[in-house]
C-alpha positions as CSV (number, residue, x, y, z in Angstrom):
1,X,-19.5,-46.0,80.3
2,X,-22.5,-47.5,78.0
3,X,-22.9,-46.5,74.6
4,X,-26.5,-45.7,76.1
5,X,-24.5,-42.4,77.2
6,X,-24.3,-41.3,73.4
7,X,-27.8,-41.8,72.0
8,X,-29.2,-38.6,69.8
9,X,-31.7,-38.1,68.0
10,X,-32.3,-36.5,65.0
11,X,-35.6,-34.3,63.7
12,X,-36.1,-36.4,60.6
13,X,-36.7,-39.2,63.1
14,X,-39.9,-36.9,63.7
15,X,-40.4,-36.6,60.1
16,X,-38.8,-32.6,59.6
17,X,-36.7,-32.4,56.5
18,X,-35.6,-29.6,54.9
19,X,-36.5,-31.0,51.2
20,X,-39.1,-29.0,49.2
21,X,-42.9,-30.9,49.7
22,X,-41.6,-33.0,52.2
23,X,-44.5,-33.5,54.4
24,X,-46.0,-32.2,57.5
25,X,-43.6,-30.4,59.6
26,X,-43.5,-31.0,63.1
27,X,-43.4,-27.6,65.5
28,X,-39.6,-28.4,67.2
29,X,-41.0,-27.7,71.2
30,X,-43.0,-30.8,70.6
31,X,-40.4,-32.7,68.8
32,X,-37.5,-32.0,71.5
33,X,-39.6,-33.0,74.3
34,X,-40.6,-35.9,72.5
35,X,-36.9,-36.8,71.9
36,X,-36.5,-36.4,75.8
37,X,-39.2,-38.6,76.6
38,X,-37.9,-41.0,74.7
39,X,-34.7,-41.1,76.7
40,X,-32.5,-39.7,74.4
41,X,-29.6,-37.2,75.4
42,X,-28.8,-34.9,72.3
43,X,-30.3,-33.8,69.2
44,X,-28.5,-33.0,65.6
45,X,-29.6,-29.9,64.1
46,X,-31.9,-30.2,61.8
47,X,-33.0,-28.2,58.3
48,X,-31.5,-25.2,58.5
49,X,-33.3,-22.6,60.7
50,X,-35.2,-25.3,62.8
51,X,-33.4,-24.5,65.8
52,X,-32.8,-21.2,67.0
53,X,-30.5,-19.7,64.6
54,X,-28.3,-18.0,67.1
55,X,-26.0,-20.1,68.3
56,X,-26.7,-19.4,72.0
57,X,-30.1,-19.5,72.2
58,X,-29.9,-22.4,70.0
59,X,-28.0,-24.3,73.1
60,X,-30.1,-23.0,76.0
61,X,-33.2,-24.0,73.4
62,X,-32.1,-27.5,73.4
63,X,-30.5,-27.6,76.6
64,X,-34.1,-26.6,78.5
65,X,-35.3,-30.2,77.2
66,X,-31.9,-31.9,79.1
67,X,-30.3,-31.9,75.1
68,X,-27.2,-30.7,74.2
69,X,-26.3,-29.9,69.7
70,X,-24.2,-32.6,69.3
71,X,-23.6,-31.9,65.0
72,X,-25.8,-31.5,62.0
73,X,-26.5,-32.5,58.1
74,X,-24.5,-30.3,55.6
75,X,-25.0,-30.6,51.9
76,X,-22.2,-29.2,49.8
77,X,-21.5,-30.0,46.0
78,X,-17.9,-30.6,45.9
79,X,-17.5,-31.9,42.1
80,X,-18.5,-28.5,40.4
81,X,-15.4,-26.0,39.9
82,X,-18.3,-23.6,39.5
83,X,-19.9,-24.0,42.8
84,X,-17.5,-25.4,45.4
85,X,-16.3,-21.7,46.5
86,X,-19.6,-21.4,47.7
87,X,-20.2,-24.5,48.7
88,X,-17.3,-24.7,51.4
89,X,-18.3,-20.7,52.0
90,X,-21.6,-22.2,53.5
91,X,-19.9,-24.8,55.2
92,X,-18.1,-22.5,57.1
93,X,-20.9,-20.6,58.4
94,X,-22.7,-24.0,59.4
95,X,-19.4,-25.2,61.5
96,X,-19.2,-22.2,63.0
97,X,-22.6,-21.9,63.7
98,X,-22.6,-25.5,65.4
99,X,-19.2,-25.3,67.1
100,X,-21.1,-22.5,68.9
101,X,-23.9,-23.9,70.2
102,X,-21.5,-26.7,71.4
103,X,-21.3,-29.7,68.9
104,X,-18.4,-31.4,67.9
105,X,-18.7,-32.8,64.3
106,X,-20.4,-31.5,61.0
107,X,-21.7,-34.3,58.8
108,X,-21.1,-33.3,55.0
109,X,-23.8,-34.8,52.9
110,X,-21.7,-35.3,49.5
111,X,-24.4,-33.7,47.2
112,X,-25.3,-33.9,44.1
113,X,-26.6,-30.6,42.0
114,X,-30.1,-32.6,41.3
115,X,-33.3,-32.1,42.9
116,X,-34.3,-34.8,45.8
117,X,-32.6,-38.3,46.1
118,X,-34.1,-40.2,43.8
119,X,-32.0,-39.7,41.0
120,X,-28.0,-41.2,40.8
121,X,-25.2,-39.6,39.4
122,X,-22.2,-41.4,38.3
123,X,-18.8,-38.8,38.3
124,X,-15.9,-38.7,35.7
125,X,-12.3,-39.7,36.7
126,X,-11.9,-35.6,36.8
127,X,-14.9,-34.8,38.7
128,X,-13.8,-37.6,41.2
129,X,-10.3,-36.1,41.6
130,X,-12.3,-32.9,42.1
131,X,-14.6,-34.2,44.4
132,X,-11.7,-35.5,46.8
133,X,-9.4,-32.5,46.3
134,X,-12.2,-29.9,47.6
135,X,-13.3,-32.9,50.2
136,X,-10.1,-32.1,52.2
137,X,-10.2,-28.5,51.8
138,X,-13.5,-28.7,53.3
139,X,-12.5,-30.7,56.3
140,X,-9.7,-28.5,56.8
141,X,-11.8,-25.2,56.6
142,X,-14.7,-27.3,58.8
143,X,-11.4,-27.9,61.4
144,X,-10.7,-24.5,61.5
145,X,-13.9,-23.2,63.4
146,X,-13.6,-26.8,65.9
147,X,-15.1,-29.3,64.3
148,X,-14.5,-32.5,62.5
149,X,-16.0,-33.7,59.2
150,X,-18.2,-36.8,59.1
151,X,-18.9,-37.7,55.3
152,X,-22.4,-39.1,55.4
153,X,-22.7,-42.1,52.1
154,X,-26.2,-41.6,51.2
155,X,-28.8,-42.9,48.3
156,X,-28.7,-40.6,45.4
157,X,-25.7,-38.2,46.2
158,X,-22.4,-39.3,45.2
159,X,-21.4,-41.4,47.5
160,X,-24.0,-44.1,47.5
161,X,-23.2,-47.6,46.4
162,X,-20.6,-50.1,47.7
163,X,-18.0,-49.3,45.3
164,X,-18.7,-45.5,46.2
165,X,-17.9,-46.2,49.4
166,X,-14.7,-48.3,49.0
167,X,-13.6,-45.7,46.7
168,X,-14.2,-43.3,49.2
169,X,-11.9,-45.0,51.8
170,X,-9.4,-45.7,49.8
171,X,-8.7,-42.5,48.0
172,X,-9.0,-40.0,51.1
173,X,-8.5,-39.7,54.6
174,X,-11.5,-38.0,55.7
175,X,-13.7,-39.6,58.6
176,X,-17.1,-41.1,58.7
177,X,-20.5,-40.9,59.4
178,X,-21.7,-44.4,59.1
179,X,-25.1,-44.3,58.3
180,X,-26.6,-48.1,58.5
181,X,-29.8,-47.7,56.7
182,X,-28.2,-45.9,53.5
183,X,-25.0,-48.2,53.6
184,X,-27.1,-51.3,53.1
185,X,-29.2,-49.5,50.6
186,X,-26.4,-48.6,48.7
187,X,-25.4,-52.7,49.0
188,X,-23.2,-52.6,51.8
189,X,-22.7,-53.9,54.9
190,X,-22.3,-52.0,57.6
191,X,-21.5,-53.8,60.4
192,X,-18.7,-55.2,58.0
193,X,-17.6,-51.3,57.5
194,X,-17.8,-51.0,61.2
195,X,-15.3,-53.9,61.7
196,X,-12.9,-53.2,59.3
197,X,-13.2,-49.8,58.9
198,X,-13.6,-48.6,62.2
199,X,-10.7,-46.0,62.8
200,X,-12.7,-44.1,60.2
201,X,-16.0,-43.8,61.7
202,X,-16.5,-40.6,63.8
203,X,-20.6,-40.2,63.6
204,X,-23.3,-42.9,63.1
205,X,-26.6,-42.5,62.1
206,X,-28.4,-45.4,63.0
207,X,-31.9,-46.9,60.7
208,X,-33.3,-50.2,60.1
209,X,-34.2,-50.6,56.3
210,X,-37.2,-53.2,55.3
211,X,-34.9,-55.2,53.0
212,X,-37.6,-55.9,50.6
213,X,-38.1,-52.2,49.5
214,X,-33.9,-51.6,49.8
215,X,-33.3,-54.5,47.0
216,X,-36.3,-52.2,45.1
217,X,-34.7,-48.8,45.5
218,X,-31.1,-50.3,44.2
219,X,-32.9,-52.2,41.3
220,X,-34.9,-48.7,39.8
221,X,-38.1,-50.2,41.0
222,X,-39.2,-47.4,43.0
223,X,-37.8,-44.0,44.0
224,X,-35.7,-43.5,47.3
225,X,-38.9,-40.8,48.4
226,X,-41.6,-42.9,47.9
227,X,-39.9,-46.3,49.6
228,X,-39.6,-43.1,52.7
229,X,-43.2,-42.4,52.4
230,X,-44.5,-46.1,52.6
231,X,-42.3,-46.8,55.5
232,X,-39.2,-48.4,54.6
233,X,-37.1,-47.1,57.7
234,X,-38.2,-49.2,61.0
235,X,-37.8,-49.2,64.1
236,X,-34.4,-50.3,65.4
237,X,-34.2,-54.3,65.4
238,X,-37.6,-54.4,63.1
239,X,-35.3,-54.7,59.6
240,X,-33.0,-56.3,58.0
241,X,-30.1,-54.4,59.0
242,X,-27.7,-55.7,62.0
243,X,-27.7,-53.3,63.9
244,X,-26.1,-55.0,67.2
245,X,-23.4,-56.1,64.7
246,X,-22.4,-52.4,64.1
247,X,-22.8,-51.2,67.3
248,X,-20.3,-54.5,68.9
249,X,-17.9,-53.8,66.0
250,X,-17.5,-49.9,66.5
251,X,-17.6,-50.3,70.9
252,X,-14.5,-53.0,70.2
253,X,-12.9,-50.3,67.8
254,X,-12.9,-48.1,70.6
255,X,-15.5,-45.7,69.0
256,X,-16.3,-42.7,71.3
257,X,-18.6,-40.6,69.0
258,X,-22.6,-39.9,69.2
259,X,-25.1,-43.0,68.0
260,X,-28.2,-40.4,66.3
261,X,-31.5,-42.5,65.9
262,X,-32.4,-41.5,62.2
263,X,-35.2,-43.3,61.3
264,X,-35.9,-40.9,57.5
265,X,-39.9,-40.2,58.0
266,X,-42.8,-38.3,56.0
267,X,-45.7,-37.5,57.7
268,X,-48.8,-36.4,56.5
269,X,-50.5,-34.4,59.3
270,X,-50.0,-34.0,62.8
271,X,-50.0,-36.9,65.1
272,X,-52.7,-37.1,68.0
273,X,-50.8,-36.8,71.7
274,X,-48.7,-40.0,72.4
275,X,-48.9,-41.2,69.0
276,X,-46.3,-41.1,65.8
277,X,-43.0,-41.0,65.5
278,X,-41.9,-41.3,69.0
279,X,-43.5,-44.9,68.8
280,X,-40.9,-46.0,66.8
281,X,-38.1,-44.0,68.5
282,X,-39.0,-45.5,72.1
283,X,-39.2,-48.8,70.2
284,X,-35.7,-48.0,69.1
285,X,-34.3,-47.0,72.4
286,X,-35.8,-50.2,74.2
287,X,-33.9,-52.2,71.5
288,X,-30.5,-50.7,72.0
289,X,-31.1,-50.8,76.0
290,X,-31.7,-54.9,75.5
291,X,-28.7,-54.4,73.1
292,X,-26.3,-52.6,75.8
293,X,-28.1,-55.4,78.3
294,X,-26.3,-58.2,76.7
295,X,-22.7,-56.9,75.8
């Protein structure tokens, strides 16, 4: 079976993100059938309350656009003894929100307790053994309603940069969610985590990164927001990212799990019929079905 099979998408690919001042929010009718005309075959969730809150008419929601809930974003700050009862409390509720409208993995978004992502935060030797501790509590509790946990490295939460990472996979067990475009911001590579690291991956989020304005988020040069605003994602095959690299790697590795087109967007009013984000997002499926082509 091609890897074609397990395309999503994800709302942010349509610019809808949860984050305060965000930008124009795209109504979700529009945005699913957009994701089906594209060709794609699931959708993640979205901010919270975006889909259908009610875990069945969540499903038949998506499932009326020939989509099926295949997981979701989850922040949870997992480093502050104050906070990380209710932290893995709202984890709960999310995983057994999504396990009921039929998805099969909850990607935990290792937060920070700042504002945004344009900020880092370097932990303490206790927060870090903190951080892992209530990591594996969390994936158990997530395992308990169905699902499995997908950690997602991303640009200013605590999991970020290269040595984040590497720290991350050598100090727990916990799976996944490769997500290209914030791995190689963070100065990684992710087709190299993809090879070696495979039997870790359970999720992938796949973007294409302009590698001009990556090496000027890592250097302090401009914040993560306004590199989203001025376009830094691309279409799939229009960055600097290898894409097809990742995607041999993880098909060798035997990797089973969903490929989400992420491409992080802000939008600043609503696109005329035909036009905006699903541009890009056709561009990225033509490029994966000239990938799948040639393996």
């Amino acid at each position: 079976m091609s890897f074609l099979d397990r395309i999503a998408g994800a709302p942010i690919t349509w610019g809808v993100d949860g984050s305060p001042g965000w930008g124009h929010l795209m109504q979700r009718d529009r945005v699913m059938q957009e994701m089906a005309d594209a060709g794609l075959h699931a959708t993640e969730l979205g901010p919270d309350g975006y889909l259908p809150l009610n875990p069945d008419e969540m499903a038949d929601y998506v499932k009326g656009y020939g989509l099926v809930v295949v997981g979701g974003f989850v922040p949870a700050i997992l480093y502050r003894p104050d906070l990380v009862d209710e932290q893995i409390a709202y984890a709960r509720r999310a995983a057994r929100q999504m396990a009921a409208g039929g998805a099969n993995v909850l990607v935990l978004g290792p937060a920070t307790a700042q504002a945004g992502y344009d900020d880092s935060l370097q932990l303490e030797a206790g927060e870090w053994k903190m951080f892992f501790s209530n990591l594996e509590r969390l994936r158990d509790v997530v395992a308990e309603e169905g699902l499995g946990t997908a950690l997602h490295p991303h640009w200013g939460m605590v999991i970020e940069r290269a040595a984040h990472i590497d720290r991350f996979l050598t100090d727990c067990d916990v799976d996944m969610c490769l997500d290209t475009g914030h791995v190689f911001i963070g100065g990684a590579d992710p087709a190299s985590i993809a090879r070696d690291a495979a039997s870790r991956v359970s999720h992938v989020h796949l973007k294409d990164v302009d590698g001009e304005y990556a090496e000027m988020i890592r250097a302090g040069e401009i914040p993560f927001r306004q590199g989203t605003i001025d376009g830094m994602f691309t279409a799939l095959g229009q960055g600097a990212v290898d894409i097809a690299g990742v995607i041999r790697h993880l098909e060798a590795g035997g990797f089973t799990g969903w490929y989400v087109l992420e491409q992080d967007k802000v939008l600043d009013e609503e696109p005329e019929p035909g036009q905006g984000p699903i541009a890009d997002a056709i561009a990225s499926v033509e490029f994966l079905q000239d990938l799948a082509a040639s393996m």
